[in-house]
ROTOR-608404 format. One record per residue: x, y, z of N, C-alpha, C, CB in turn. Coordinates in steps of 0.001 Angstrom, whole numbers, padded with zeros to 6 digits, always signed. Glycine has a CB too. Layout:
XYZXYZXYZXYZ/...
end
This chain:
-047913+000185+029042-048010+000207+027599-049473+000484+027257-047502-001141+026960/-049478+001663+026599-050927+001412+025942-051939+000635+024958-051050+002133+025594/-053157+000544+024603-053194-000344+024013-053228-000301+022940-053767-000860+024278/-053117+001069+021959-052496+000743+020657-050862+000034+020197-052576+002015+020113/-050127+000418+021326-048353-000379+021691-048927-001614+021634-047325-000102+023473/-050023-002206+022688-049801-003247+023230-050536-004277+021370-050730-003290+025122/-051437-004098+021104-051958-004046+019630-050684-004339+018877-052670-002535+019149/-050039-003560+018478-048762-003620+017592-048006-004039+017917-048218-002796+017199/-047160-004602+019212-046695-005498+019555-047081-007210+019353-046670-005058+020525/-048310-007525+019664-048931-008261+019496-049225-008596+017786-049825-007909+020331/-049592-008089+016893-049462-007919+015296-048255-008497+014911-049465-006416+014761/-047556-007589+015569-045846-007919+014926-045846-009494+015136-044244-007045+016016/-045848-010016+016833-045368-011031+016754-046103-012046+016388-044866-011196+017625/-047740-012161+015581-048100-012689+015218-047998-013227+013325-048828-012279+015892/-046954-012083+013202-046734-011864+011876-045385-012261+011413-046973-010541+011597/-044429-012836+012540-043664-013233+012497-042047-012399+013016-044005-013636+011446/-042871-011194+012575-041711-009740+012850-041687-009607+014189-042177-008086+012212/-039881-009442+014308-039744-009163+015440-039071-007896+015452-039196-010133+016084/-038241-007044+016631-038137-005831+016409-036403-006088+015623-038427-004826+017951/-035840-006883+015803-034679-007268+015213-035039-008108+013716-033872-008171+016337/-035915-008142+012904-036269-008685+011585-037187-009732+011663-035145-009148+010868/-037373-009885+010173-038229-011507+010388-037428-012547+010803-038885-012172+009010/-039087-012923+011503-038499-014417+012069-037546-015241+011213-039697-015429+012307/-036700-015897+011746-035718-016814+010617-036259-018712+010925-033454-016489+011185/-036268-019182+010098-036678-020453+010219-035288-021335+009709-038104-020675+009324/-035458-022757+009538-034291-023038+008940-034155-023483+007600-033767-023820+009605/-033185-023564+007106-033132-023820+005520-032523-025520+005546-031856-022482+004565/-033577-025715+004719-033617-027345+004524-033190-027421+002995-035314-028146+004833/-032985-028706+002393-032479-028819+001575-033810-029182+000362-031378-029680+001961/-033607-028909-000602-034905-029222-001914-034792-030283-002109-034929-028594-003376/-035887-031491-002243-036007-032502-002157-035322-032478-003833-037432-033006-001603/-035232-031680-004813-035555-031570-006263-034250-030718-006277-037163-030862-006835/-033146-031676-006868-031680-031181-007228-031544-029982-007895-030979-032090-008057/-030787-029122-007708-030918-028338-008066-031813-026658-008065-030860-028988-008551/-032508-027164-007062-033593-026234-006926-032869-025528-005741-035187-026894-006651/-033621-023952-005219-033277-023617-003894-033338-024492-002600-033978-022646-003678/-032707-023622-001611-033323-024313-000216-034468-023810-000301-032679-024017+001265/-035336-024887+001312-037030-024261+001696-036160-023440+002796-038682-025629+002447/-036955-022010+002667-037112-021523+004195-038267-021974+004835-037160-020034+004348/-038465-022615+006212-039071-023078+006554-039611-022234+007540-038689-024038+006658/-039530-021032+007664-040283-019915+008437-041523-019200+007084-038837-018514+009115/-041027-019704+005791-042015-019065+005622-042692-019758+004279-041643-017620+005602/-043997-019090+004118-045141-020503+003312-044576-020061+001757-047585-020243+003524/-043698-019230+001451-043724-019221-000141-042358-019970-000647-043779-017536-000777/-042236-020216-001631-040979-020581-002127-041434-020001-003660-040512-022355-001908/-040081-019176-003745-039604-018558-005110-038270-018984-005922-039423-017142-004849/-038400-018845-006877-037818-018905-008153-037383-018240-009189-038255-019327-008559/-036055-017763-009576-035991-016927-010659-035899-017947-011786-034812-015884-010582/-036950-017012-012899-036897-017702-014083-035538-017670-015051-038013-017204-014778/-034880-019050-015599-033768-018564-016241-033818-017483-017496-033159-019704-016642/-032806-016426-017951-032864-015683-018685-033728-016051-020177-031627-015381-018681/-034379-014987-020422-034468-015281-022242-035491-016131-022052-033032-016084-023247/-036277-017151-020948-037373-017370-021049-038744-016850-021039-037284-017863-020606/-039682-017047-021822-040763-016312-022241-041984-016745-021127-041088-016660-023876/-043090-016294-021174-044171-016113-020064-045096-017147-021174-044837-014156-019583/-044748-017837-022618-045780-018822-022982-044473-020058-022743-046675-018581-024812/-043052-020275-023001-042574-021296-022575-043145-021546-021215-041248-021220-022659/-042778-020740-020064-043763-021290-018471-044552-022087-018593-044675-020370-017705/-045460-021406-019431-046832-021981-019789-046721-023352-019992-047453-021380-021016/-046008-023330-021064-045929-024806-021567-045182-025701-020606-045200-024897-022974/-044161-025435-020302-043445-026101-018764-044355-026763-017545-042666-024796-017919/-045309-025569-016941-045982-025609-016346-046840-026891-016704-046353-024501-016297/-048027-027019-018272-048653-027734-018192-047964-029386-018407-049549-027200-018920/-046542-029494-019351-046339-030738-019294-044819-031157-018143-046225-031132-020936/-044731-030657-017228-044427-030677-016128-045571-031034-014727-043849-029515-016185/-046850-030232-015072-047815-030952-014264-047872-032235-014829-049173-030322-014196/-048164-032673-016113-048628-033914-016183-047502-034940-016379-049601-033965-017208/-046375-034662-016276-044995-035654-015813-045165-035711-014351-043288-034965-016196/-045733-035601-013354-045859-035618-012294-047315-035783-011728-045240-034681-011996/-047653-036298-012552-049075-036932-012577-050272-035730-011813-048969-038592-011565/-050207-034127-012381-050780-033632-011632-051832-033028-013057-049861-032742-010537/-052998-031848-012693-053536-031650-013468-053586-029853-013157-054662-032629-013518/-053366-028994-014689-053547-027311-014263-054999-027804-014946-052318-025657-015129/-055807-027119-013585-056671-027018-013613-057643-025792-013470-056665-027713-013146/-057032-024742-013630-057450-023351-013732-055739-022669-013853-058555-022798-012171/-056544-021199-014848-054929-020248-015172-056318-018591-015281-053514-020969-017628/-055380-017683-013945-055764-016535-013824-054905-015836-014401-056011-016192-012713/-055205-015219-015743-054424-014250-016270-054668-012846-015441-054747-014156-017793/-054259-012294-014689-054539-011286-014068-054255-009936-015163-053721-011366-012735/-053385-010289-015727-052782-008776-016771-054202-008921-017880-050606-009091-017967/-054609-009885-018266-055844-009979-019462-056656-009224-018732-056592-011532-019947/-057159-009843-017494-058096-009527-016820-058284-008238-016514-058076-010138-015933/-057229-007196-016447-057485-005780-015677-057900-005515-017674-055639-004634-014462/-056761-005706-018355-057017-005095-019832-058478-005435-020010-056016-005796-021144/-058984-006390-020019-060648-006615-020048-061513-005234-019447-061069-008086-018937/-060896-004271-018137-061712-004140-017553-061263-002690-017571-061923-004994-016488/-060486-002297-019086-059686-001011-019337-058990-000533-018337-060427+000029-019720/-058365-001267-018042-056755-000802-016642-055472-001483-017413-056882-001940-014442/-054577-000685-017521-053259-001184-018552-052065-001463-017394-052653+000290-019896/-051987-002695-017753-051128-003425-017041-049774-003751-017866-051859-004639-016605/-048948-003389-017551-047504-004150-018130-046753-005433-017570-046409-003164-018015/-046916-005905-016224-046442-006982-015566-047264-007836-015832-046224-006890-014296/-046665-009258-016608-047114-010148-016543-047353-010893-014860-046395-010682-017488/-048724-011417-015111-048849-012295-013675-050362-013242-013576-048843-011024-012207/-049935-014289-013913-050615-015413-013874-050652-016276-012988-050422-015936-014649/-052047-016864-012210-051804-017751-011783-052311-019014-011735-051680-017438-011126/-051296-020275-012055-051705-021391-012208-051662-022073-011616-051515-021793-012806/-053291-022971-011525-054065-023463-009933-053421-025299-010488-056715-023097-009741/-053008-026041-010284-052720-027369-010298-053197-028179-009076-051344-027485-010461/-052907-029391-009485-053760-030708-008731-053274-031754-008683-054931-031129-009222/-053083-032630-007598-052984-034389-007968-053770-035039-007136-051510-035159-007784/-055472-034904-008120-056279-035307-006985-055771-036607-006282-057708-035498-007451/-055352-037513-006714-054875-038736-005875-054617-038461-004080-053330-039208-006630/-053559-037599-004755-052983-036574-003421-053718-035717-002642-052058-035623-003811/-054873-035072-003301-055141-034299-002553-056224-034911-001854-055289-033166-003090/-056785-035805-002013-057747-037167-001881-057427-037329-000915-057712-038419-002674/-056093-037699-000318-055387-038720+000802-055616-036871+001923-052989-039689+000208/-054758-036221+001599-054691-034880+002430-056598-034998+002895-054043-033114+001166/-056953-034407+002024-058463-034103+002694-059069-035094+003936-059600-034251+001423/-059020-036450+002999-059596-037666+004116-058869-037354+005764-058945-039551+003450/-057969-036825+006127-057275-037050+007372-057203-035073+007967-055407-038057+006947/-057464-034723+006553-057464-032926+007100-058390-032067+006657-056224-032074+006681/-059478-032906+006220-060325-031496+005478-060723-030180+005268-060988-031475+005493/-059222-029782+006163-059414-028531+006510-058248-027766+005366-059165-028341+008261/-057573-028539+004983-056490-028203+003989-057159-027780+002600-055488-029505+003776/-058608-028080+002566-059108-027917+001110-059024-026422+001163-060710-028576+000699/-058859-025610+002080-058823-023703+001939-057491-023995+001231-058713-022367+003728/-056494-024336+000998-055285-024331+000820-055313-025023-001046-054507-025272+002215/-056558-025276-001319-056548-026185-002555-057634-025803-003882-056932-027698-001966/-057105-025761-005091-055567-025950-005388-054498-025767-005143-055277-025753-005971/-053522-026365-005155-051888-025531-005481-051885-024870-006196-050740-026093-005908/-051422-023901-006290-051031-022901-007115-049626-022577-007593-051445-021941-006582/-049054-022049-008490-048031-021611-008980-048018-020287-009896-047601-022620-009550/-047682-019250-009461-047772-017807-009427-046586-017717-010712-047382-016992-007710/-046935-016831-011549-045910-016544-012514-045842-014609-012580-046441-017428-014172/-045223-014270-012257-045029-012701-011911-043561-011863-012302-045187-012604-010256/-043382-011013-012726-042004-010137-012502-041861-008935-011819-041491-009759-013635/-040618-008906-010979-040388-008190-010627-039049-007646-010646-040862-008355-009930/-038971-006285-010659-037535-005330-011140-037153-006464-012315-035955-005051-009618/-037400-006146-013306-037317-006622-014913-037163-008491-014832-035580-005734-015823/-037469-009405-014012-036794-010825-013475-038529-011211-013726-035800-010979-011448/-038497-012461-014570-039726-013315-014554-039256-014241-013134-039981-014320-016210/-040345-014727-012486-040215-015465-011037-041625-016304-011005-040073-014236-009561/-041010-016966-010273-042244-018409-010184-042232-018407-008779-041771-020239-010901/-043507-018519-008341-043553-018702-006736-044772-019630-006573-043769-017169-005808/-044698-020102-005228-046077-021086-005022-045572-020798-002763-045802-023677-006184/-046875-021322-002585-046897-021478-001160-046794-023439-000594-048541-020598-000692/-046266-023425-000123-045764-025278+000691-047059-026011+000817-044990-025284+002697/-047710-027177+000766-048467-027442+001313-048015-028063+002713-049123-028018+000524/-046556-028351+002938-046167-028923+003984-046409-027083+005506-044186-029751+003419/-046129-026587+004874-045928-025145+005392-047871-024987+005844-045096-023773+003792/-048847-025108+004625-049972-024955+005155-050656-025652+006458-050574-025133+004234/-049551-027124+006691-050292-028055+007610-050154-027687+008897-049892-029413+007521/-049327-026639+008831-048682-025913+010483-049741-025467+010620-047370-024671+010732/-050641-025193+010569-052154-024482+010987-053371-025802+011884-053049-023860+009072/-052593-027269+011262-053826-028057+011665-052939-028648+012823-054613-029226+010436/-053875-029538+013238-053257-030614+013992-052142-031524+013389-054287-031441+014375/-051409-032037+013896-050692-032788+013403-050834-034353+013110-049887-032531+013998/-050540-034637+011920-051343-036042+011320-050080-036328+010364-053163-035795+010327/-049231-037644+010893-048249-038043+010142-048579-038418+008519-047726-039139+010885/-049703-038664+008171-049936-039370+006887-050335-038089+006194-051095-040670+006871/-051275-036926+006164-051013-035807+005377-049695-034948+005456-052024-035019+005615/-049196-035133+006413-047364-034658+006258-046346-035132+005497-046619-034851+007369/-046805-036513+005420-046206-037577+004159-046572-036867+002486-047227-039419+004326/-047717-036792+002363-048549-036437+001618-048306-035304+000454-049403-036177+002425/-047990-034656+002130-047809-032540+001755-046094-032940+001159-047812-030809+004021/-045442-033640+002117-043816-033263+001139-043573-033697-000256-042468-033997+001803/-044655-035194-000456-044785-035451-001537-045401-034264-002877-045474-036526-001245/-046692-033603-002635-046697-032434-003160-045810-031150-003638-047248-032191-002592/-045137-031323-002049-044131-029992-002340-042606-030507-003712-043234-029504-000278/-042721-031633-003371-041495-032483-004288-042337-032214-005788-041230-034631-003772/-043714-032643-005528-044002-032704-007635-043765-031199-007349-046132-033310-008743/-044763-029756-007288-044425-028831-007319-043450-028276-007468-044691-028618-006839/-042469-028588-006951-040860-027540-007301-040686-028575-008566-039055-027536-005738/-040457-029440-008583-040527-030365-010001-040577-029754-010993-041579-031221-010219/-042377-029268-011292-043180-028291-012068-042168-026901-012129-044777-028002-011249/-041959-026339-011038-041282-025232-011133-040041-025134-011695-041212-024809-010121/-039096-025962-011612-037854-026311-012037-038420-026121-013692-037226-027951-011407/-038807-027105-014046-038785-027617-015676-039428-026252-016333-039918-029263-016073/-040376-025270-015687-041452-023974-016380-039898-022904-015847-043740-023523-015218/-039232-022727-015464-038166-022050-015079-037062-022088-015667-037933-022256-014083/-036858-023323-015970-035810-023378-017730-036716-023584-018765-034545-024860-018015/-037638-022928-018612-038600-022693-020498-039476-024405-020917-036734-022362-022423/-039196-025510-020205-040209-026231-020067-039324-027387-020433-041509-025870-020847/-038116-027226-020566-036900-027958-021008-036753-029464-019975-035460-026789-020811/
end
């Protein structure tokens, strides 16, 4: 094999792809009724927004959904403002909102300080083929990178539970 083969072989399987598809992980159940399963092969979890909801209901979902769950939005990247700022015309809405429960993220750091690349949480508001969608990445999913430490694993599912929380309630319009 040469070593551009051997290169792209190596890529692939670091990327999860294999020559028969992506890797498959297993589907666990949402701690948060009603919500999807986690795929647990991979760090995002998505959401379709229900119909007829607007990109300022989210908004509002988003912020009093963080703070029913004792968390804080603590930064919002309008990306569509942002290109219009910079005369590039954007039609897809896509925002993203950075949230927090320092309490939580307090306990994570002390035992992983390596998780702070991973911090804030975030929650992505985007459409695609005409569908508003909410996405965010696991923090339980980010800890696969560190060592393993039962008390930020506690921590991270607790996160991932407020988060889909947040997502649920900004996904039916803040209802």
């Amino acid at each position: 094999m040469n070593m551009k083969k051997s290169l792209l072989v190596l890529g692939l399987c670091c990327t999860g792809l294999t020559l028969g598809g992506w890797a498959q992980g297993a589907e666990i159940s949402s701690t948060v009724s009603g919500m999807p399963a986690i795929n647990t092969a991979s760090p995002l979890y998505i959401v379709n927004v229900q119909k007829g909801v607007t990109p300022a209901q989210i908004k509002m979902g988003i912020q009093s959904g963080a703070e029913a769950e004792n968390m804080n939005v603590v930064g919002t990247l309008d990306v569509q403002q942002g290109l219009k700022e910079r005369g590039i015309k954007s039609n897809q809405p896509y925002v993203i909102y950075e949230v927090c429960n320092l309490v939580l993220g307090a306990k994570i750091l002390k035992s992983t300080p390596e998780f702070g690349a991973f911090a804030p949480c975030k929650i992505v508001m985007y459409e695609q083929n005409g569908q508003l969608k909410l996405m965010t990445y696991l923090p339980t999913y980010a800890l696969k990178y560190f060592p393993k430490n039962p008390e930020s694993a506690k921590v991270a599912q607790e996160l991932d539970h407020q988060i889909i929380t947040v997502m649920k309630q900004a996904a039916a319009g803040g209802l």
